[in-house]
C-alpha positions as CSV (number, residue, x, y, z in Angstrom):
1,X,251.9,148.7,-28.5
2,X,251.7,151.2,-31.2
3,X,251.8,155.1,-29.7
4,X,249.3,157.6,-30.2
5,X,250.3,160.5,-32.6
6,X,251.1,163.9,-31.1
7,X,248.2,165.7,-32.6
8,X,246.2,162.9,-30.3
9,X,248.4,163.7,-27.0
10,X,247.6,167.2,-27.3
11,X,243.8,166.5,-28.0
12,X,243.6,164.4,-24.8
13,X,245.8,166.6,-22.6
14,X,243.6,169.6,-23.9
15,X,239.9,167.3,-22.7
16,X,242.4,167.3,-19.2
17,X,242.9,170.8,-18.8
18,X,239.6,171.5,-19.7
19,X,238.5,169.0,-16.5
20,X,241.0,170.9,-14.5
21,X,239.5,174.6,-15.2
22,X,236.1,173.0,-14.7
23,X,237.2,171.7,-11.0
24,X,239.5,174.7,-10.3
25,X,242.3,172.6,-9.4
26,X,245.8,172.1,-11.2
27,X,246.0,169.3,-13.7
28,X,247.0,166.0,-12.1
29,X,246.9,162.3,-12.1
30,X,243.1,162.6,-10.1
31,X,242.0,165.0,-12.9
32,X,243.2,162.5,-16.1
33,X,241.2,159.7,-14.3
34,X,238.3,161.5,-14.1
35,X,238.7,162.4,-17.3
36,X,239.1,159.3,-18.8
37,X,235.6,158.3,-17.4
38,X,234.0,161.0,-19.0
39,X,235.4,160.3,-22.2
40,X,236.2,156.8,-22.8
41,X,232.6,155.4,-21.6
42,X,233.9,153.4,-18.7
43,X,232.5,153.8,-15.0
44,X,235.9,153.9,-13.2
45,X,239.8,154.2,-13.7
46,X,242.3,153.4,-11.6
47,X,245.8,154.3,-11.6
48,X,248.7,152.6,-10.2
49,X,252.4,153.0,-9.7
50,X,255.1,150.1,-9.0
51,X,256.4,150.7,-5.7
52,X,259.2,148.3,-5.4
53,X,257.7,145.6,-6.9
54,X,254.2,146.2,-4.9
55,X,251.1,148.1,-6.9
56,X,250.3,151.5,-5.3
57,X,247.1,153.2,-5.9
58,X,247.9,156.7,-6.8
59,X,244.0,157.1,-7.9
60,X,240.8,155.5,-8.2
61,X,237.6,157.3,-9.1
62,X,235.7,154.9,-7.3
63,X,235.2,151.7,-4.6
64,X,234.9,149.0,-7.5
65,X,238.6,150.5,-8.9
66,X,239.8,150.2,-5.6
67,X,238.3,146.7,-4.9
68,X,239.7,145.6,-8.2
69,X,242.9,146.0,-7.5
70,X,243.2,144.5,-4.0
71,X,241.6,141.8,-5.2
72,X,244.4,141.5,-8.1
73,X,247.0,142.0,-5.2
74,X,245.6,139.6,-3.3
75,X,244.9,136.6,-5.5
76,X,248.2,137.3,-7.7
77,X,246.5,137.2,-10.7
78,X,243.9,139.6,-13.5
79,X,244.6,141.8,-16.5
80,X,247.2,144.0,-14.4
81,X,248.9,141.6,-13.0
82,X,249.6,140.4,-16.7
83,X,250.5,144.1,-17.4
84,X,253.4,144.5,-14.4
85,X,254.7,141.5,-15.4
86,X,255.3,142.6,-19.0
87,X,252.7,142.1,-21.4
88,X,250.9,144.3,-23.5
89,X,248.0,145.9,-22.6
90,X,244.8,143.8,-21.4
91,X,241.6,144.1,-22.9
92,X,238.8,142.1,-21.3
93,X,235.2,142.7,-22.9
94,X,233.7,140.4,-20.3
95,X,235.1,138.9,-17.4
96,X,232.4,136.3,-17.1
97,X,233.2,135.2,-20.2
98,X,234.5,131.0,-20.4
99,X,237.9,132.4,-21.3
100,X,238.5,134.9,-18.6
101,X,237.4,132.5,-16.0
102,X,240.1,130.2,-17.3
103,X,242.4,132.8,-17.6
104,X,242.1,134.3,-13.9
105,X,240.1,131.5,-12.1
106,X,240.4,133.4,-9.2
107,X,240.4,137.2,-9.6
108,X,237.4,136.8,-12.7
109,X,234.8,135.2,-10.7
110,X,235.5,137.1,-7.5
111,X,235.6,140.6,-10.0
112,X,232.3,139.9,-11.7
113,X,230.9,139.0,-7.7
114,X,232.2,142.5,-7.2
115,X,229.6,144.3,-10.4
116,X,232.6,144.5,-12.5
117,X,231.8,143.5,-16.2
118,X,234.9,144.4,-18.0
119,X,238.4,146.1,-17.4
120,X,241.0,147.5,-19.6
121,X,244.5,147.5,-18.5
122,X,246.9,149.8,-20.3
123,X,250.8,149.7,-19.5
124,X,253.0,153.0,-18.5
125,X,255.9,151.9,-19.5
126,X,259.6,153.4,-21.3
127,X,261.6,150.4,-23.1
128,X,261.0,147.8,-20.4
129,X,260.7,149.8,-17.4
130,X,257.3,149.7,-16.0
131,X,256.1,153.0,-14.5
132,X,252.3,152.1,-13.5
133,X,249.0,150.8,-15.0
134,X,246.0,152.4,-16.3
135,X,243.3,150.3,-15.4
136,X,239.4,150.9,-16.5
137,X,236.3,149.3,-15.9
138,X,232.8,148.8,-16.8
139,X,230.3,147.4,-15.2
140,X,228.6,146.3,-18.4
141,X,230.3,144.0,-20.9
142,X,232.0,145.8,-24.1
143,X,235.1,146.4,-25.9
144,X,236.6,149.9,-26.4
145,X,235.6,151.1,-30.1
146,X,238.7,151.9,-32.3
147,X,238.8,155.5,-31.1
148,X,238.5,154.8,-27.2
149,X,241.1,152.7,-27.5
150,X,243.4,155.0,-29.3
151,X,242.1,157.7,-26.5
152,X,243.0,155.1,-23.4
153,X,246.3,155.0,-25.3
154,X,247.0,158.8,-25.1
155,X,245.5,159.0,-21.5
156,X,248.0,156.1,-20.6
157,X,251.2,158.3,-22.3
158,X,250.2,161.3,-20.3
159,X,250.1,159.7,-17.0
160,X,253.2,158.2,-17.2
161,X,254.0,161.6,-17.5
162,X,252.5,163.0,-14.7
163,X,253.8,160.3,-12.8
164,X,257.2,161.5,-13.8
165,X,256.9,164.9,-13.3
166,X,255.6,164.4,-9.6
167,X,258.4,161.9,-8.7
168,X,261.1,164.6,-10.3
169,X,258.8,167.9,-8.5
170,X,258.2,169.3,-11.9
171,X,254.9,171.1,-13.2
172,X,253.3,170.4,-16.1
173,X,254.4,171.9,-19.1
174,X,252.6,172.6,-22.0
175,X,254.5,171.2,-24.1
176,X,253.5,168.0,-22.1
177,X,252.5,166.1,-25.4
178,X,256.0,167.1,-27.2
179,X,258.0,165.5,-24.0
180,X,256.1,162.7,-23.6
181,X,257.1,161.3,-27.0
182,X,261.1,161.7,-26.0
183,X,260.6,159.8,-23.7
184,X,260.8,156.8,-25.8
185,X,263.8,158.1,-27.6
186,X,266.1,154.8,-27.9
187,X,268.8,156.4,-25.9
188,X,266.9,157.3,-22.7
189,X,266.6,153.4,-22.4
190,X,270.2,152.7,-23.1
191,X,271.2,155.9,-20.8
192,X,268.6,154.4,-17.9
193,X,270.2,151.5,-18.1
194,X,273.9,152.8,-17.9
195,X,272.9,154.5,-14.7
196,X,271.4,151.7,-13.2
197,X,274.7,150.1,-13.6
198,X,276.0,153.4,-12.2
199,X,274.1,153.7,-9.3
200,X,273.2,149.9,-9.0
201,X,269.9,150.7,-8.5
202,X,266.5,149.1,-10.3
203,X,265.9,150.2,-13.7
204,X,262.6,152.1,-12.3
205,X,264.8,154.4,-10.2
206,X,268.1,154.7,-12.6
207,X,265.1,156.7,-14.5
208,X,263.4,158.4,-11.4
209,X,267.0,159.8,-11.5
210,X,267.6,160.4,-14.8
211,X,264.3,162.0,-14.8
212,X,264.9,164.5,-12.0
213,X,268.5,165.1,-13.0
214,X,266.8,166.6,-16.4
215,X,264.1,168.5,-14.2
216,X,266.9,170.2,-12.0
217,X,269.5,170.9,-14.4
218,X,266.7,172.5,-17.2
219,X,268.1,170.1,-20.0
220,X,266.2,168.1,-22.0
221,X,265.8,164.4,-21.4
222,X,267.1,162.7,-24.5
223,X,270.1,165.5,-24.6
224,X,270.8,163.9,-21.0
225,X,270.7,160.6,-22.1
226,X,273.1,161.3,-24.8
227,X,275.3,162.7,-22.9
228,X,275.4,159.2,-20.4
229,X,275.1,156.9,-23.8
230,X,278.4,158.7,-25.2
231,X,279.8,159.2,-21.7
232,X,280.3,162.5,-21.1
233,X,277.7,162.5,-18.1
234,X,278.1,159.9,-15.5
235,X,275.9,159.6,-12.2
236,X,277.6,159.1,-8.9
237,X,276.1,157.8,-5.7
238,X,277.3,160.3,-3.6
239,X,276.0,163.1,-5.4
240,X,272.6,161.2,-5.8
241,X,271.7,160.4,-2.1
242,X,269.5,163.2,-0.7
């Protein structure tokens, strides 16, 4: 999956802030979806983080989102059940189409029984951790133009981000579209993965840690990480339990 430039992260996060100021409430993971509605030309978003192995709904700007994803949950199967398990993202112009019924010949018919017409599932991922999912739907058929697409992109980076931030109790910068690109610095995989081994703890919460280790100590995350990568920073599980 090809990342969106930085001038295009700061574009989007700027469209966010914007939404913020407009609500008169701090810029979070509710604001981005509802921002993502009102510029990508979808009727819903919802967003999603892995809770030990099980989807939790973080947001949903409306019932169909939510209704979407139980029914995923339920029937083990749809576009973001493809997307926690690894794949790329899942871009679905019309689930009532022959091949999405054969693809999901559970959650498509039941999803199109429910007014949904099309969804859009969009990884947060670092390396091969899994953070969440981005998921958006229409309730008309339709694939995202070139530019949605490359906007859904952006909206995906920066809540993973947010997502980060509010598991390591950090604000938002605003240099928020600057950090989110270091997070896919090659080290911060290699280091998450040394303290996993470390801590002997899933890959989602060796970086949870690293994460929060960076927020507390004010370093920056890929100088962190190579300090694990080259050892000179180990984590202990003592000094990690709360």
């Amino acid at each position: 999956m090809v990342r969106p430039t930085t001038s295009r992260l700061t574009r989007v996060f700027g469209w966010i802030a914007d939404k913020a100021i407009e609500r008169d409430e701090p810029v979070s993971v509710g604001v981005l979806c509802q921002t993502a509605v009102a510029r990508l030309d979808v009727h819903g978003a919802v967003l999603t983080m892995d809770t030990s192995g099980w989807p939790e709904v973080r947001d949903a700007t409306d019932a169909l989102g939510e209704r979407l994803t139980e029914l995923q949950v339920t029937v083990g199967e749809g576009p973001a059940v493809d997307v926690w398990h690894g794949d790329g993202p899942a871009l679905v112009a019309d689930l009532d189409a022959p091949s999405s019924q054969a693809r999901w010949p559970m959650f498509a018919p039941l999803a199109v029984e429910a007014g949904a017409a099309a969804l859009f599932a969009l990884p947060l991922c670092v390396g091969a951790i899994r953070v969440g999912v981005l998921s958006l739907h229409r309730t008309e058929t339709g694939h995202l133009d070139a530019a949605a697409l490359t906007d859904s992109l952006a909206f995906a980076e920066l809540a993973l981000r947010l997502l980060l931030d509010e598991q390591a109790g950090r604000d938002t910068a605003d240099s928020i579209a600057d950090d989110v690109l270091s997070l896919h610095h090659p080290q911060v995989h290699q280091a998450t993965g040394m303290v996993a081994a470390q801590l002997d703890v899933s890959m989602a919460d060796a970086f949870a840690h690293l994460r929060a280790r960076s927020f507390v100590e004010q370093t920056p995350l890929s100088g962190l990480a190579a300090d694990v990568v080259t050892r000179r920073r180990r984590f202990d599980r003592d000094e990690e339990r709360p």
